[in-house]
C-alpha positions in Angstrom: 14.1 -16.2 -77.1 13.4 -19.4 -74.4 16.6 -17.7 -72.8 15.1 -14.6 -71.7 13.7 -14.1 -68.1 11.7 -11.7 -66.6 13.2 -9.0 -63.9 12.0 -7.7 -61.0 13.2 -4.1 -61.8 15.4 -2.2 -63.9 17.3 0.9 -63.2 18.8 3.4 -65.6 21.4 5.6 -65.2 21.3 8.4 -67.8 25.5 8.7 -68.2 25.2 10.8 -71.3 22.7 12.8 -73.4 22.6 16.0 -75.6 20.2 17.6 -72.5 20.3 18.9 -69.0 17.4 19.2 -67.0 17.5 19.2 -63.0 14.8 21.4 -62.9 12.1 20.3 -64.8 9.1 17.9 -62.4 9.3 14.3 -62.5 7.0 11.6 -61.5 7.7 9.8 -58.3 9.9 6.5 -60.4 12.0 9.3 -62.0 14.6 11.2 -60.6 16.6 14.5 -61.8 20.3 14.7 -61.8 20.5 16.9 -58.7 18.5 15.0 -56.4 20.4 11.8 -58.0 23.8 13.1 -56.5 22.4 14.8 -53.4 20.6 12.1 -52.3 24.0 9.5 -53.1 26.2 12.1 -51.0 27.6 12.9 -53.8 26.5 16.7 -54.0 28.1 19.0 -51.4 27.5 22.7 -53.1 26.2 23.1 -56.3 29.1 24.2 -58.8 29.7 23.7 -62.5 32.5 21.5 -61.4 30.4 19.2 -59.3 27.5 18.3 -62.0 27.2 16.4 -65.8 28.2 18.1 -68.7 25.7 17.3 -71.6 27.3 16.3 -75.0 25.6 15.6 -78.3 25.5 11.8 -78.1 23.9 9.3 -75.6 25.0 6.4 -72.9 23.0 4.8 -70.5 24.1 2.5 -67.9 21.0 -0.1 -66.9 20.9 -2.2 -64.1 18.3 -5.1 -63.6 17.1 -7.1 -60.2 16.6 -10.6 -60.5 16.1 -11.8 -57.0 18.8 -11.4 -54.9 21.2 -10.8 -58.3 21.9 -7.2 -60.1 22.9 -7.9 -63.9 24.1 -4.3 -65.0 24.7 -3.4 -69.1 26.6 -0.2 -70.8 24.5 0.8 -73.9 26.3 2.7 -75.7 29.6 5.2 -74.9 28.4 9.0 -75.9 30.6 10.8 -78.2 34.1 11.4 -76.4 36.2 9.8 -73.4 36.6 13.2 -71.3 32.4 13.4 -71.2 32.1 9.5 -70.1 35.0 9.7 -67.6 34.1 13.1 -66.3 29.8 12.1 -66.2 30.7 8.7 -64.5 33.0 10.2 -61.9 30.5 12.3 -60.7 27.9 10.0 -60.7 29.9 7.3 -59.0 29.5 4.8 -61.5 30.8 1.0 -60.4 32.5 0.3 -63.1 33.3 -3.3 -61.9 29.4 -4.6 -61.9 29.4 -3.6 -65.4 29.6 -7.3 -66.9 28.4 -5.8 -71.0 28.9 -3.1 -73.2 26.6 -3.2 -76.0 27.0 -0.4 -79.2 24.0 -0.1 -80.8 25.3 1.3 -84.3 28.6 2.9 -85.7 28.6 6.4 -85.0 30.8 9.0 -83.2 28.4 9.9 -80.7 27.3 6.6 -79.2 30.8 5.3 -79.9 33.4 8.2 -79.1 33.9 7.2 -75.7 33.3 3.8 -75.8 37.4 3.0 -76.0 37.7 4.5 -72.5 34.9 3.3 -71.0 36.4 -0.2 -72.2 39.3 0.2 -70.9 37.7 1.9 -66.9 35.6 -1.5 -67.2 37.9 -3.8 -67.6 40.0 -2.2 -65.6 38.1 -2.8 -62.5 36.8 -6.1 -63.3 40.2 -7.8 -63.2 39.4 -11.7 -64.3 35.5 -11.2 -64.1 35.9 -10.7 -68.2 33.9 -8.2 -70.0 31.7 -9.2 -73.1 31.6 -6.3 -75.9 29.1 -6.6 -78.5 28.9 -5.1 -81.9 27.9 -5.5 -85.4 30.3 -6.0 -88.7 28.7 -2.7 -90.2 29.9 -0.4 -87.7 33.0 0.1 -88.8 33.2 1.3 -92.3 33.3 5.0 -92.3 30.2 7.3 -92.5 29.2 10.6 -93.5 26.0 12.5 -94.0 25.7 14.8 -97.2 24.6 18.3 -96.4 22.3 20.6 -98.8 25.0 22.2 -100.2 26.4 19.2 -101.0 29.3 19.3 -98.5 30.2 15.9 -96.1 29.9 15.3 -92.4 32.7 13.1 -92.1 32.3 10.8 -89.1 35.0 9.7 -86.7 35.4 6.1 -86.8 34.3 3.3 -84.5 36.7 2.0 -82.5 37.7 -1.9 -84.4 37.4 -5.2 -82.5 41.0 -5.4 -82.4 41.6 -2.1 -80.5 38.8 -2.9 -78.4 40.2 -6.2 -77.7 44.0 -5.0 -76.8 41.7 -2.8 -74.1 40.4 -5.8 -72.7 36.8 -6.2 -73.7 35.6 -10.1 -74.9 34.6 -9.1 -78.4 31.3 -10.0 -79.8 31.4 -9.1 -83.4 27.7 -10.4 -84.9 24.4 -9.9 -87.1 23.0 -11.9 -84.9 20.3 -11.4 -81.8 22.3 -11.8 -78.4 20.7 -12.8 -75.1 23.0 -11.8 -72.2 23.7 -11.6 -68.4 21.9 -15.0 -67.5 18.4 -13.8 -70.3 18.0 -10.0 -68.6 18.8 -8.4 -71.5 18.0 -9.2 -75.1 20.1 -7.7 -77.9 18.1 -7.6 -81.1 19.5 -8.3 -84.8 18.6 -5.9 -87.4 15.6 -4.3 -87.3 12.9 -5.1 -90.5 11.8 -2.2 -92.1 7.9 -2.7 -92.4 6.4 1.2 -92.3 6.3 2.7 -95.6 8.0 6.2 -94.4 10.5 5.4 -91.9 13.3 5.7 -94.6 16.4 6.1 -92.3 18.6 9.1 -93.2 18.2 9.4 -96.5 21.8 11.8 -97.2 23.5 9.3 -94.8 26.9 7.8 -96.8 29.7 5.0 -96.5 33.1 4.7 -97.8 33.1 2.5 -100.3 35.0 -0.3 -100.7 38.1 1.2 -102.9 38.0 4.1 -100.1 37.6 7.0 -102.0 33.8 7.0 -102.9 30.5 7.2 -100.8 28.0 5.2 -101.3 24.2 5.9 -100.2 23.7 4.1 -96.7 20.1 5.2 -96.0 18.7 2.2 -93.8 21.9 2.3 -91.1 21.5 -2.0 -91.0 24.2 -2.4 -88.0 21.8 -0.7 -85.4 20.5 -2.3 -82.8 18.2 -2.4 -79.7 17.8 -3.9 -76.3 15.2 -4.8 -74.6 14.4 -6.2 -70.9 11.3 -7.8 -69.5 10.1 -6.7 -66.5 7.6 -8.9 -64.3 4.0 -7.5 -63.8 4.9 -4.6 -66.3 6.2 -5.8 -69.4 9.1 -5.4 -72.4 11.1 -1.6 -72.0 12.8 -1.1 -75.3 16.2 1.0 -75.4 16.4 2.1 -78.6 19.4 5.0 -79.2 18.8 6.3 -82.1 16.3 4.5 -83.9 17.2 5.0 -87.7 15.5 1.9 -88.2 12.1 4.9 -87.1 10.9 4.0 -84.0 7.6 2.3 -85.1 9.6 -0.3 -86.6 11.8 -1.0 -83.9 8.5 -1.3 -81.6 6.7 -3.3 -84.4 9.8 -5.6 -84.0 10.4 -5.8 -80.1 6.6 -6.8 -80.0 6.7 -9.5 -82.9 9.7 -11.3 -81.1 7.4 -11.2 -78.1 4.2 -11.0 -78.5 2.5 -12.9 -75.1 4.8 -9.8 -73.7 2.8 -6.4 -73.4 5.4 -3.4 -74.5 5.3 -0.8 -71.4 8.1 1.6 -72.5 10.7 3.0 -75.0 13.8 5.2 -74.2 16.4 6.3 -76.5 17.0 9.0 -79.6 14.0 8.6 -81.7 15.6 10.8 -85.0 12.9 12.6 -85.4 15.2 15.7 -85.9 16.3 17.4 -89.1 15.5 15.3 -92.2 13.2 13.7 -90.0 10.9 16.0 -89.5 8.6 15.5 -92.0 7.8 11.8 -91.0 6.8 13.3 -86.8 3.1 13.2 -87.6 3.0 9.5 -89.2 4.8 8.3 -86.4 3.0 9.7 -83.3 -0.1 8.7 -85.1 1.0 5.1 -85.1 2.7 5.6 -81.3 -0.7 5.7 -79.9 -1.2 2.1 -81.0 1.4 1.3 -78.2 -0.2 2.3 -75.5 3.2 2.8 -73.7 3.2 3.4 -70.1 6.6 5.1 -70.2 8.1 6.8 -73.1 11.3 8.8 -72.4 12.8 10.4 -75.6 16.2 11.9 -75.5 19.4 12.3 -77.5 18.6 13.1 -81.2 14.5 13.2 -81.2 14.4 17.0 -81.6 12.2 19.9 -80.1 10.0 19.7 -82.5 9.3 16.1 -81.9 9.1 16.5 -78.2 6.4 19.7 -79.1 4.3 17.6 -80.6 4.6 14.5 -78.0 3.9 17.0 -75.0 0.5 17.7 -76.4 -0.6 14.4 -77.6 0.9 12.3 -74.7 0.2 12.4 -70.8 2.0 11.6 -67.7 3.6 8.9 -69.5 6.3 11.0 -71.6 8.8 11.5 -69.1 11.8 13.5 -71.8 15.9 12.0 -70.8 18.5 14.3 -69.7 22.1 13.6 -68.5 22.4 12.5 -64.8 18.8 11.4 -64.9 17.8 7.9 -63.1 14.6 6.1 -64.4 12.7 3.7 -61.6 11.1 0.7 -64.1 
């Protein structure tokens, strides 16, 4: 914890997310993925060709200013290697300032395309290394039971050693990370304090004779990062947030707490099973009083209903190609 500084800024790049949305107003410190490209010189004519696709899944490349020094981190991959390649092509992404990849649990869609986006990394930063960090837990395969009692079989996670023959420095741990000289805390699993945030309850992994499933509600091998910014305070990234958003906030500000929380992004899972549990928890949001809160990925519409209403200028929804001003 004594390892972490605070930035001047942060940028975020939105590489991947199930939404696009170049149309929609922003506030000044956001901008859409049209007016990202156009104003790069990297937009001559609008054509399908020439902007993002969206894909169910979610990657966000975040860049922070320390001084005269730009520390940039890969969270997470999105769900295949054609959306990554194609979405960071267009957007003109550097791959060689990328010094981290962090995956912030094992599933397909924040983990499809992290392989390639590996291997485009390392590629570019030939003897500048590149430090990969995952959990133990993400690689046993998942699956999520449906009603009629059919599976969801997930694709698996890419294993250390593949990822290490690609060229990545593997960090395979349980434990909380502090990385790129303290701009970017990695958190360890997340305590589970609310009474309701239960995870995904039909959520399964192979068992260990690898024929079975075994219940895998809680999802332990998710993470979240977080960066302190000076005058402002701690943003938290959290993609998915199975651990239920309230908890990972409830964490973030325990590991901190002379820090003031200004913001969330990420998937907040508030979709499907979920549902049930979006009044509880945008009840106890309000406690936060978050001065950014940019929901994307797997939240859900009916989530993001309910957050219009009850939230102000400070809910500021992801889509892909968007870039976030912190």
């Amino acid at each position: 914890m004594r390892d972490v500084v605070a930035v001047d800024r942060v940028e975020v790049l939105v590489l991947v997310d199930n939404t696009t949305d170049s149309l929609s107003t922003n506030p000044k410190n956001v901008e859409s993925e049209w007016s990202v490209l156009l104003t790069g010189g990297r937009l001559r004519m609008l054509s399908g060709q020439n902007i993002c696709c969206a894909h169910h899944g979610l990657s966000l490349l975040i860049t922070a200013y320390v001084g005269s020094q730009t520390r940039t981190l890969l969270f997470d991959a999105g769900p295949a290697a054609a959306t990554f390649v194609r979405n960071t092509e267009i957007l003109g992404v550097d791959f060689a300032a990328i010094e981290a990849v962090v995956l912030s649990h094992g599933h397909w869609d924040h983990a499809g395309g992290l392989l390639a986006a590996v291997e485009s990394i390392a590629k570019n930063r030939t003897g500048n290394g590149l430090d990969c960090y995952v959990h133990p837990g993400m690689f046993a395969q998942r699956a999520t039971k449906r009603p009629d009692g059919k599976l969801y079989v997930n694709e698996l996670v890419p294993n250390p050693d593949t990822l290490t023959k690609a060229g990545a420095n593997v960090i395979n741990t349980r434990e909380p990370q502090v990385l790129a000289s303290g701009a970017f805390y990695v958190s360890g699993e997340i305590p589970r304090v609310t009474s309701y945030e239960a995870g995904v309850p039909n959520h399964l992994r192979r068992s260990a004779d690898g024929q079975s499933w075994d219940p895998d509600p809680l999802i332990m091998d998710e993470r979240f990062v977080s960066v302190q910014v000076k005058d402002k305070g701690q943003f938290v990234f959290s993609a998915c947030s199975h651990a239920g958003l309230i908890n990972v906030l409830t964490h973030a500000r325990s590991l901190f707490p002379s820090v003031p929380l200004y913001g969330a992004m990420g998937g907040l899972h508030l979709s499907g099973i979920n549902e049930r549990v979006i009044p509880q928890t945008i009840a106890d949001l309000k406690q936060f009083s978050l001065k950014l809160l940019a929901p994307g990925h797997c939240t859900g519409w009916r989530a993001l209903s309910v957050m219009a209403r009850e939230f102000g200028d400070e809910l500021v929804p992801s889509a892909v190609g968007k870039r976030y001003l912190i």
